[in-house]
C-alpha positions as CSV (number, residue, x, y, z in Angstrom):
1,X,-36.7,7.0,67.6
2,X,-33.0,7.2,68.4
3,X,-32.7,3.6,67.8
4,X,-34.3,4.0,64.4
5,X,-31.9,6.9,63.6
6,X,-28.7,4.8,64.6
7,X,-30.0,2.4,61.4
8,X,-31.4,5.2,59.4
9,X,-28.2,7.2,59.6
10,X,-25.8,5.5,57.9
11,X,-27.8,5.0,55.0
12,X,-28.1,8.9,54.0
13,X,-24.9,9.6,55.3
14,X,-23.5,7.7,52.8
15,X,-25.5,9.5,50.2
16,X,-24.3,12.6,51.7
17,X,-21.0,11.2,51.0
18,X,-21.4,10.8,47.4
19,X,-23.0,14.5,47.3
20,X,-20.0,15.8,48.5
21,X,-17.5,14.0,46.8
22,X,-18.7,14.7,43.5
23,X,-20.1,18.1,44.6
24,X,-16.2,19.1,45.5
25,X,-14.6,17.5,42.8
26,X,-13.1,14.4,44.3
27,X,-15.1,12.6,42.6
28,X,-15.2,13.5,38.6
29,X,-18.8,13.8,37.0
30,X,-17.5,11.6,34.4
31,X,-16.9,9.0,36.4
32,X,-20.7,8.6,37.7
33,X,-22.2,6.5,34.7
34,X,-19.6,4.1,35.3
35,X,-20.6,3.7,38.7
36,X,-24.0,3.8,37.7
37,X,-23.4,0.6,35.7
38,X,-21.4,-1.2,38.2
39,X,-24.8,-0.7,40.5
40,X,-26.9,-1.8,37.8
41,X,-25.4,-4.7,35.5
42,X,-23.6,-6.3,38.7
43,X,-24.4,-5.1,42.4
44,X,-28.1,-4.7,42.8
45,X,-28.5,-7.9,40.7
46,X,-26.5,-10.2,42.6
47,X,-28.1,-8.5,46.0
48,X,-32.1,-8.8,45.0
49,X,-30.7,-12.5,43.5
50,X,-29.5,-13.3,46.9
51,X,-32.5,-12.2,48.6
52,X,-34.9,-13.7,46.1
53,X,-32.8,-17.0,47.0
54,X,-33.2,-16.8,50.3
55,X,-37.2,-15.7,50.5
56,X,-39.8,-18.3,50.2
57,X,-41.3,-18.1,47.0
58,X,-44.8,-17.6,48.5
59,X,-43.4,-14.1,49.3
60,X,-42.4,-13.3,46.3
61,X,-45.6,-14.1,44.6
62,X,-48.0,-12.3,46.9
63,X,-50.8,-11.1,44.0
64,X,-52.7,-9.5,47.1
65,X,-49.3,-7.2,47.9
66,X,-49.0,-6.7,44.1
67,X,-52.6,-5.8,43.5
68,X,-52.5,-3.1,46.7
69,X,-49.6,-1.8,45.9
70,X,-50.4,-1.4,42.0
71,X,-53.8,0.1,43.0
72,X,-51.9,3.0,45.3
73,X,-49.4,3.5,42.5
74,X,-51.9,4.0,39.7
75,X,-53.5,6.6,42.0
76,X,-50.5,8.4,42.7
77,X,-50.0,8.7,39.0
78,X,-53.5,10.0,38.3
79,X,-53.4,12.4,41.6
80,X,-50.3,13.9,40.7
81,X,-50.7,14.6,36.7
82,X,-54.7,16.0,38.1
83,X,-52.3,18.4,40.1
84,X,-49.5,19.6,38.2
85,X,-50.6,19.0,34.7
86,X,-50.9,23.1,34.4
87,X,-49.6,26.0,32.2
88,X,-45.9,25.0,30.9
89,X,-46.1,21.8,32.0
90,X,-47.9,19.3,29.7
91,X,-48.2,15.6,29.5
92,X,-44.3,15.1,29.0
93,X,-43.6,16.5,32.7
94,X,-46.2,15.9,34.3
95,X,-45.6,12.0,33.2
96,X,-42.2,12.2,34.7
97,X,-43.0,14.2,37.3
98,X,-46.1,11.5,38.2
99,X,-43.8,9.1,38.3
100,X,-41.5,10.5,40.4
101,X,-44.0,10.8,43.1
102,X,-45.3,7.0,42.7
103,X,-41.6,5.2,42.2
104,X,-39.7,5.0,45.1
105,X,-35.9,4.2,45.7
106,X,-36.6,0.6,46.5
107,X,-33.7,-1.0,44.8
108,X,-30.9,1.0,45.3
109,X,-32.0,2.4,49.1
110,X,-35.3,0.5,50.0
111,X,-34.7,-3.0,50.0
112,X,-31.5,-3.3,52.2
113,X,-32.8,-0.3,54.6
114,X,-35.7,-2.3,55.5
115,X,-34.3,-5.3,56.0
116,X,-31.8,-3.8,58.2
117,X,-34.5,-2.5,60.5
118,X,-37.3,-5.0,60.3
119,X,-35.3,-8.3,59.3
120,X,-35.0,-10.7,56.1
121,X,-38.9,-11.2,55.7
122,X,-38.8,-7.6,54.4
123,X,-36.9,-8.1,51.7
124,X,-40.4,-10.5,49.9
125,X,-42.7,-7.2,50.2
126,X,-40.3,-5.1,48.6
127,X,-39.4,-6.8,46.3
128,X,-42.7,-7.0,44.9
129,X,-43.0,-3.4,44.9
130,X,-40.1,-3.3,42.4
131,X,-41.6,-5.4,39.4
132,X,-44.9,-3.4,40.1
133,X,-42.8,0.0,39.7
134,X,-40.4,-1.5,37.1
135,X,-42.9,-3.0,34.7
136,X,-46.4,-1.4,35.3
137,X,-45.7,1.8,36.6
138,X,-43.1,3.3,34.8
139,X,-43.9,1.8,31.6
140,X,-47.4,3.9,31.9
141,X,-45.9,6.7,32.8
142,X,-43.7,6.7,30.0
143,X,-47.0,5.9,27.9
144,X,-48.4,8.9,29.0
145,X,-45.4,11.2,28.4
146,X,-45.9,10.8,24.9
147,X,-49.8,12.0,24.6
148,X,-48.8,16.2,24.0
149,X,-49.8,17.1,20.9
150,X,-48.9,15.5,17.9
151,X,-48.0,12.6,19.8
152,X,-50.8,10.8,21.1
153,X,-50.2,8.1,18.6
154,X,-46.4,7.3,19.5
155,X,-48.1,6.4,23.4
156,X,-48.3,2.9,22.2
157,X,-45.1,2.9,20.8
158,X,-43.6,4.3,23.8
159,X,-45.1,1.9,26.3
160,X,-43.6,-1.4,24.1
161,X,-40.1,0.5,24.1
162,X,-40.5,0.8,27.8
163,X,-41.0,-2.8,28.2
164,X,-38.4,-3.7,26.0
165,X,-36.5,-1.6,28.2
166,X,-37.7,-3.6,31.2
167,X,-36.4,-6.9,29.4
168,X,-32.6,-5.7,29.1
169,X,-32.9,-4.0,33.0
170,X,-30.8,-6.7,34.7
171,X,-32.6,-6.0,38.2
172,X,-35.6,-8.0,36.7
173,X,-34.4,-11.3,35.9
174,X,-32.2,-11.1,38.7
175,X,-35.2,-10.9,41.0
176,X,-36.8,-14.2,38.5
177,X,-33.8,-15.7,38.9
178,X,-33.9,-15.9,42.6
179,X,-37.3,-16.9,42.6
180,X,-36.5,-19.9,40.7
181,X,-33.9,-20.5,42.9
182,X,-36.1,-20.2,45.8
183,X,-38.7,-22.4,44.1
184,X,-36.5,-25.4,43.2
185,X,-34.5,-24.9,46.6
186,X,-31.3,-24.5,44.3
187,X,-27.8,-23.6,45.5
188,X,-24.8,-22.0,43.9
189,X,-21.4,-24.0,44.0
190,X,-19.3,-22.3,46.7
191,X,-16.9,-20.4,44.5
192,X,-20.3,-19.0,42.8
193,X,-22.0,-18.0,45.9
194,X,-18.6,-16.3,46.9
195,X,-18.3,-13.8,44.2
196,X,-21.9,-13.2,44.5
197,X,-21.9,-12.5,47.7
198,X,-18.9,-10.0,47.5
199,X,-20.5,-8.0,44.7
200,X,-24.3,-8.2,46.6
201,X,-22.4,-7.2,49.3
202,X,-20.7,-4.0,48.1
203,X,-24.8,-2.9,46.3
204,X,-25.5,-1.1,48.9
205,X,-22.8,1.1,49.9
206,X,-21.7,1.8,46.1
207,X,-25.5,2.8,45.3
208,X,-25.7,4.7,48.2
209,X,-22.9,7.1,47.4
210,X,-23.3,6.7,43.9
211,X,-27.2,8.5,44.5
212,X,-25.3,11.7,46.4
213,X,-23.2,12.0,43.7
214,X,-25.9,11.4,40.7
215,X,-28.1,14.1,42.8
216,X,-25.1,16.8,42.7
217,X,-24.3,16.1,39.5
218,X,-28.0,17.6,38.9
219,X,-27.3,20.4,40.8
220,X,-24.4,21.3,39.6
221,X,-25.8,20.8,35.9
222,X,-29.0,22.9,37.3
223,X,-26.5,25.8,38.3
224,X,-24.6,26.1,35.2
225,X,-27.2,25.6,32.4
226,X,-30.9,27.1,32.4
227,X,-32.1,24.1,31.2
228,X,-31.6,22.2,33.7
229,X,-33.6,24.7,36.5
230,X,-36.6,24.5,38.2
231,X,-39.6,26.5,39.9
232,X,-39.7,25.7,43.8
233,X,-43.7,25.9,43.2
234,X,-43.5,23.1,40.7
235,X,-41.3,20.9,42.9
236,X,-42.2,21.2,46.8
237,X,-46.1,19.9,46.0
238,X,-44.4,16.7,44.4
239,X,-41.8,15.7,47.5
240,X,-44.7,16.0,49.6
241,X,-47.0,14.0,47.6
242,X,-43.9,11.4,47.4
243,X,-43.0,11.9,51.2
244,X,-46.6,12.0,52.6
245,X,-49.6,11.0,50.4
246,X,-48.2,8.1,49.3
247,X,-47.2,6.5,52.1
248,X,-50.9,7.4,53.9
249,X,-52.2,6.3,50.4
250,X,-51.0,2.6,51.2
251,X,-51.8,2.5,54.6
252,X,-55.2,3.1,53.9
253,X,-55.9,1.6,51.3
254,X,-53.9,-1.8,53.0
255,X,-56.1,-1.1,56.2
256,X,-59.3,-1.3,53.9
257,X,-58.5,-4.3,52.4
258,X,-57.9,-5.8,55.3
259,X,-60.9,-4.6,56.6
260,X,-62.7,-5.9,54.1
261,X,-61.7,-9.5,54.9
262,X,-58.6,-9.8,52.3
263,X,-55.8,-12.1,53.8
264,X,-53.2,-8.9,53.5
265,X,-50.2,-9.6,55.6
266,X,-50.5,-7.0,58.2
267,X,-46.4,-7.0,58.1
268,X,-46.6,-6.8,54.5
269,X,-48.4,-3.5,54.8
270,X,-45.9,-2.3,57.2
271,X,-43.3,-2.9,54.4
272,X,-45.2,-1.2,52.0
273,X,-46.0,1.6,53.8
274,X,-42.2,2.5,54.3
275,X,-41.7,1.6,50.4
276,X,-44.4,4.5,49.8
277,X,-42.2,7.0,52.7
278,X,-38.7,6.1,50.9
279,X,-37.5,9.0,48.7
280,X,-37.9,9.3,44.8
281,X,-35.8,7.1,42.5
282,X,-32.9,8.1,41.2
283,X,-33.5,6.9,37.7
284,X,-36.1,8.8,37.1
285,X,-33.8,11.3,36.3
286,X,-32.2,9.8,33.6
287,X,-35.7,8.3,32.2
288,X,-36.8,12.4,31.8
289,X,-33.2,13.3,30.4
290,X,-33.8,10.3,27.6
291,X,-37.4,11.6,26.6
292,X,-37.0,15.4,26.6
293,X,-38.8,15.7,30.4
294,X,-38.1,18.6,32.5
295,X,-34.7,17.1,34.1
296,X,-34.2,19.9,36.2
297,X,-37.3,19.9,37.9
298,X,-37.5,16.0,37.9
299,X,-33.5,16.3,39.7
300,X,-34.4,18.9,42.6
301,X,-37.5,16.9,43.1
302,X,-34.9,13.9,43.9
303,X,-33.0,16.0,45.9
304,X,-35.7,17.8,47.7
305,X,-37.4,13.9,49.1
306,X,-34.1,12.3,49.9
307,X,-32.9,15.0,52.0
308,X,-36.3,15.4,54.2
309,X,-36.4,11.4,53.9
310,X,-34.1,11.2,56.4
311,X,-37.0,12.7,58.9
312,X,-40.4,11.4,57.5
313,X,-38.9,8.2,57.0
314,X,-37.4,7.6,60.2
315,X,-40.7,8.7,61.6
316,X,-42.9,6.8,59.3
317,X,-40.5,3.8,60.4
318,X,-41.3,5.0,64.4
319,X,-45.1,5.4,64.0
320,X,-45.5,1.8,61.8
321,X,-43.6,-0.1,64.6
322,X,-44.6,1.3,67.4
């Protein structure tokens, strides 16, 4: 467990970094979004690139790791709506806060955590788990958000806009990019791979800190305007779904298709088991800010899973592979 915890550590620390600096004022708030797009439009890219590049394409295109996953996602979506959809929350937050529980922090936290403690063959599995999330899950969720009253005809509409969404998210191609180059064994001119290494290599570090400081930006936002505040009640019971069901969610239903004689990749389940443990997305926070969603609650839900992810996961991590 220690050993885990040397690996483990760094990773939050870093977001506790960016907490603190922003929390304190050394970093300003104003200055988030354009870290935000630094992460988006040209780290993470090049970084999911490069390990698309360097995967074999066989990984990438795993329907059996898709279709698991998927199924466990679309689950977590129903179980958590069937749980919270209640009283003042309808199908707006309950949408958001569904997908909250379902999506975890693969791109920014998930992919280079895991490959740091289980190796480069991680980083096929995970992958995976992004288009799934990217495309499928939080295009329904989105769907779904729209079906309060007076609404249910703009769910349509919503879903297209999501995927339209999808197709100007850079992370996508970026990931269809290196599956190409993975499939036609193609290689970048030197100066090329250079700069894309330097900028894959600073992905992780600047999303890392740039999650602290997105999270205290909520809280600070939560403090100083009702809006933004949330009911512990309505936010625990979603961390732990996040935390705990989902992660046992894909063990068991990996371990039942494997059962079942499917050729599931009993690594590959390992992976996605620690996707399922990983804390909530980050995003999601702006996704319920953009469609009138409950951003407070949706923030401290964030907040809540990434601090007590540095336990569960490192455990999750110790139980999976032990």
């Amino acid at each position: 467990m220690l050993q885990i915890l040397t690996v483990t550590f760094p990773f939050f620390a870093l977001v506790l970094c960016g907490y603190l600096a922003a929390h304190h004022g050394l970093l300003p708030l104003a200055s988030i979004p354009g870290l935000n797009g630094f992460v988006l439009f040209f780290a993470l890219p090049c970084m999911l690139y490069r390990f698309g590049a360097t995967t074999p394409i066989a990984q990438l295109m795993d329907v059996r790791v898709a279709l698991t996953y998927l199924a466990c996602a679309l689950t977590m979506v129903t179980l958590c709506i069937a749980v919270t959809r209640h009283g003042r929350i309808g199908w707006n937050d309950a949408a958001f806060g569904a997908l909250v529980a379902a999506f975890p922090n693969t791109g920014f936290m998930g992919v280079p955590l895991l490959v740091a403690l289980l190796g480069a063959k991680a980083a096929g599995p995970a992958i995976v788990t992004i288009v799934v999330d990217m495309v499928i899950t939080s295009s329904l969720c989105i769907a779904l958000s729209r079906l309060n009253a007076g609404q249910g005809a703009s769910a349509s509409r919503a879903a297209r806009n999501a995927l339209k969404g999808v197709a100007t998210n850079p992370m996508p191609w970026a990931i269809l990019g290196g599956a190409l180059a993975s499939a036609l064994q193609i290689t970048l001119p030197k100066p090329g791979a250079a700069t894309l290494g330097m900028l894959a290599d600073a992905a992780t570090p600047v999303a890392l800190f740039t999650i602290g400081a997105v999270l205290a930006r909520s809280q600070i936002q939560a403090v100083t305007d009702a809006a933004h505040a949330a009911v512990w009640s309505e936010v625990l019971p979603v961390a732990a779904l996040k935390l705990f069901v989902h992660p046992m969610l894909v063990l068991a239903v990996g371990s039942a298709t494997i059962y079942c004689g499917v050729a599931l990749d009993r690594f590959a389940l390992t992976v996605l088991v620690l996707v399922a443990a990983l804390p909530s997305a980050s995003n999601v926070s702006m996704l319920a800010e953009r469609f009138g969603a409950d951003n407070g609650r949706i923030a401290r839900i964030i907040m809540v899973s990434t601090a007590l992810a540095f336990i569960t996961f490192s455990a999750a991590v110790a139980w999976m592979t032990a």
